[in-house]
GUVEX-833906 format. One line per field, with one value per atom (N, C-alpha, C): atom name; residue in one letter; residue number from 1; x, y, z. Coordinates in Angstrom, 2 decimals, padded with zeros to 5 digits. Example, Ala and Ser with C-alpha at 12.3 -4.5 7.8 and 13.67 -1.06 7.14 Angstrom:
zaza	(N  CA  C  N  CA  C)
vexza	(a  a  a  s  s  s)
gunu	(1  1  1  2  2  2)
c1	(013.19  012.30  013.20  012.85  013.67  012.90)
c2	(-005.69  -004.50  -003.30  -002.25  -001.06  000.03)
c3	(007.80  007.80  007.80  007.08  007.14  007.87)
REM end
This chain:
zaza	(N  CA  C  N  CA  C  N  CA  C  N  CA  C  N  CA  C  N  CA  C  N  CA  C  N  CA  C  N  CA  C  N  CA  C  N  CA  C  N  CA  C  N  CA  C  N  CA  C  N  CA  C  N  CA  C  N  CA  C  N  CA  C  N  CA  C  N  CA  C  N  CA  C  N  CA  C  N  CA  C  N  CA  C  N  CA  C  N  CA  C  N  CA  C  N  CA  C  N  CA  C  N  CA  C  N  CA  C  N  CA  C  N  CA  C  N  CA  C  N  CA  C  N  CA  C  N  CA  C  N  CA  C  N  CA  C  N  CA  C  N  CA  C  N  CA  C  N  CA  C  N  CA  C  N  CA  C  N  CA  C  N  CA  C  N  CA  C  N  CA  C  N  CA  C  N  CA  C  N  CA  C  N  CA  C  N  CA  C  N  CA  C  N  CA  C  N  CA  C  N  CA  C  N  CA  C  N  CA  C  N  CA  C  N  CA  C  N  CA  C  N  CA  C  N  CA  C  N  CA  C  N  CA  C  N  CA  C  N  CA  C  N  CA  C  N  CA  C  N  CA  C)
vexza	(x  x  x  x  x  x  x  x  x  x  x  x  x  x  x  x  x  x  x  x  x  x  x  x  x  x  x  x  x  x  x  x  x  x  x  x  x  x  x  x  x  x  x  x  x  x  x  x  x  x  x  x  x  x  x  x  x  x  x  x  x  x  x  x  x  x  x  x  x  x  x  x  x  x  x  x  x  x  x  x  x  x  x  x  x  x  x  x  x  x  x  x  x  x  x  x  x  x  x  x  x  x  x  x  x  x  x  x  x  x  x  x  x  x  x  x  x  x  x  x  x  x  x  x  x  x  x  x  x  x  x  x  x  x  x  x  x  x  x  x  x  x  x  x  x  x  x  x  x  x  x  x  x  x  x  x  x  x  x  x  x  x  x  x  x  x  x  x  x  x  x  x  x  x  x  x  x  x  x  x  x  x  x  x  x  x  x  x  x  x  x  x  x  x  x  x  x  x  x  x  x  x  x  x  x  x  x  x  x  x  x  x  x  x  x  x)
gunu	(1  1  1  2  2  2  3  3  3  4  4  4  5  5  5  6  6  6  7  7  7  8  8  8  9  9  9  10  10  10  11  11  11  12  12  12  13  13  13  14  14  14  15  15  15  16  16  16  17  17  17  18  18  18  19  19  19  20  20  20  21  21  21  22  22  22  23  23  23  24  24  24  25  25  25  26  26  26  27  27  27  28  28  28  29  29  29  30  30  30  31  31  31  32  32  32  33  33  33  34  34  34  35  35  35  36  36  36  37  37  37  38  38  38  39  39  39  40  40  40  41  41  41  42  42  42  43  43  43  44  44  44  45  45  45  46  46  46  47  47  47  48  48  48  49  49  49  50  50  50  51  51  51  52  52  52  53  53  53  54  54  54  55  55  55  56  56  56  57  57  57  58  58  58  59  59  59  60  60  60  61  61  61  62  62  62  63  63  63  64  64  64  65  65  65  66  66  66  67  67  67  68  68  68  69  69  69  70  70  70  71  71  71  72  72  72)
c1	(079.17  080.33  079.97  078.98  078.54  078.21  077.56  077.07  078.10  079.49  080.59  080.44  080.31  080.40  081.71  081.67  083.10  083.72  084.94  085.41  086.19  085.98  086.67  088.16  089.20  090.45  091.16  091.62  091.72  092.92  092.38  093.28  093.45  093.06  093.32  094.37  094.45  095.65  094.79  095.29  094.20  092.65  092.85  091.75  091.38  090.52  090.02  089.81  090.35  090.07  089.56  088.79  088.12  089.14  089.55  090.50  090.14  090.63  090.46  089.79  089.96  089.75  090.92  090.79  091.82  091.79  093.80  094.26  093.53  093.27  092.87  093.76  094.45  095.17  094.79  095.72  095.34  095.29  095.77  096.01  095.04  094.53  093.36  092.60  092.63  091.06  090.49  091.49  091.44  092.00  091.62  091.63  093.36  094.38  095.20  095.64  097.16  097.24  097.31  097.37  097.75  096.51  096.57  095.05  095.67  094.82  095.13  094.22  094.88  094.54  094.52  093.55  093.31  094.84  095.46  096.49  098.05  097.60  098.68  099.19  100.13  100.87  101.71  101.41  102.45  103.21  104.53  105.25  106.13  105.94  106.83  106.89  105.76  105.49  105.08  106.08  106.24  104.99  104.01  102.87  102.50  102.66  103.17  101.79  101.17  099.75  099.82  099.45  099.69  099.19  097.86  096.77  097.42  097.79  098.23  099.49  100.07  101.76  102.50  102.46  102.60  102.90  103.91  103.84  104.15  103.74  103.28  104.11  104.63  105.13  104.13  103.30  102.17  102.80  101.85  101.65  100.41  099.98  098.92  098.95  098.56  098.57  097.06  096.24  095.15  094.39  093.33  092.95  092.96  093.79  094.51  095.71  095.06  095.99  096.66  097.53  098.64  099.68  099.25  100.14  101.29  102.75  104.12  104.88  104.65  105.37  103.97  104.21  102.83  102.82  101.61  101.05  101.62  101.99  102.21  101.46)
c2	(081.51  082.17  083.56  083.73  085.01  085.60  085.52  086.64  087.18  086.79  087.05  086.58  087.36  086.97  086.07  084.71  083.99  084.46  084.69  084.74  083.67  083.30  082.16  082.99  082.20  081.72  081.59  082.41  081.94  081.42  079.67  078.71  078.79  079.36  078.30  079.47  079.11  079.88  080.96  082.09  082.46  082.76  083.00  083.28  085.11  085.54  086.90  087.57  088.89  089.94  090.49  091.54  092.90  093.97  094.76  096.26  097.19  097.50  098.96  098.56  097.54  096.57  095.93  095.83  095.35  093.86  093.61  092.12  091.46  090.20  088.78  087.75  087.79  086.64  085.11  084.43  083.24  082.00  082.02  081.12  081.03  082.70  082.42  082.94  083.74  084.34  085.80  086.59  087.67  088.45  090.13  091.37  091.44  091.87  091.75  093.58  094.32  095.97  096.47  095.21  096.38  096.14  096.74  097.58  097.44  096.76  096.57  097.75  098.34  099.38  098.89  099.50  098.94  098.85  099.77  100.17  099.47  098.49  097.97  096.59  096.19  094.92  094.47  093.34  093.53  091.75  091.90  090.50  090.01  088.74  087.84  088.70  089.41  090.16  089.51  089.45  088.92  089.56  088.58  088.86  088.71  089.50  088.60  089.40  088.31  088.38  088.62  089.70  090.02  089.13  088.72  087.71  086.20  085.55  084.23  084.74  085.05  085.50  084.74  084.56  083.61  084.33  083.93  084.92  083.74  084.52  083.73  084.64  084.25  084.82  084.92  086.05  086.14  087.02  087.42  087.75  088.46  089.37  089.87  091.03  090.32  091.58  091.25  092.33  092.69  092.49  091.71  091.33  089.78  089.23  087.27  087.82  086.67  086.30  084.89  085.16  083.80  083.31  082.40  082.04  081.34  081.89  081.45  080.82  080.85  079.68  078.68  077.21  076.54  076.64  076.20  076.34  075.70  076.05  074.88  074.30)
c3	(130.52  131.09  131.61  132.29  132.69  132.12  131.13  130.42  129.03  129.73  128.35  126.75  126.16  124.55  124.16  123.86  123.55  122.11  122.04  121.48  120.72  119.43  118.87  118.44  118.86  118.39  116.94  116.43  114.83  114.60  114.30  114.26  112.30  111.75  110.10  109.26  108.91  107.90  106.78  106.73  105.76  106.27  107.28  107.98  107.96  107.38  107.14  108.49  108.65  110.10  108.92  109.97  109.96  110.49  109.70  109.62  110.49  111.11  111.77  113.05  113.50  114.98  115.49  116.82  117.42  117.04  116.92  116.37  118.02  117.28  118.32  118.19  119.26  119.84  119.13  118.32  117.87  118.42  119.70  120.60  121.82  122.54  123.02  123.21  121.78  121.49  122.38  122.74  123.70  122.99  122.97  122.31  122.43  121.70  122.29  122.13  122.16  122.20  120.95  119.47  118.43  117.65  116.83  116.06  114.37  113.78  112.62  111.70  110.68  109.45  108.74  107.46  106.42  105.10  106.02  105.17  105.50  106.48  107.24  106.57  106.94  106.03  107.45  108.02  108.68  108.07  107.95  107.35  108.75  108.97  110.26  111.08  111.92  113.30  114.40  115.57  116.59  117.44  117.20  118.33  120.04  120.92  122.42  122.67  123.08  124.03  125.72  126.03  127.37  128.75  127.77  128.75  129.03  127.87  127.94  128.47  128.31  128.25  126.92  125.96  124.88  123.36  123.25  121.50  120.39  119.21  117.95  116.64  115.84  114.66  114.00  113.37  112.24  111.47  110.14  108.94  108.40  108.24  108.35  106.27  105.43  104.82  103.81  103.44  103.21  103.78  104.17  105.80  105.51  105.34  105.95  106.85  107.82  109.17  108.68  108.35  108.57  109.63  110.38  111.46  111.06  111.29  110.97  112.01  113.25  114.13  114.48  114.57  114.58  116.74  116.71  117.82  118.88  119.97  121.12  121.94)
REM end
């Protein structure tokens, strides 16, 4: 893909981020605008991806990503 580094998609429940990096889109795997802290919790946060145009209900607290609306 040109040289681009792919980015995988995080499809599984309980799936571990890295803190203090920008959240990744679970649907298609692209940087998306908010920035997760180590100190952050976020509960049933409406995620809207600018790239896909597409939003997702997540869950984010200690670093697990839990996806709360399932995928379309």
């Amino acid at each position: 893909m040109g040289g681009r580094s792919a980015r995988i998609a995080v499809k599984s429940i309980g799936e571990e981020i890295q803190m203090g990096n920008w959240l990744i889109c679970p649907l298609c795997g692209r940087k998306t605008k908010i920035r997760i802290l180590p100190e952050m919790v976020l509960l049933h946060f409406p995620l809207y991806c600018s790239r896909c145009k597409k939003e997702v209900v997540i869950s984010v607290v200690g670093n697990k990503l839990k996806i709360e609306t399932p995928e379309a």
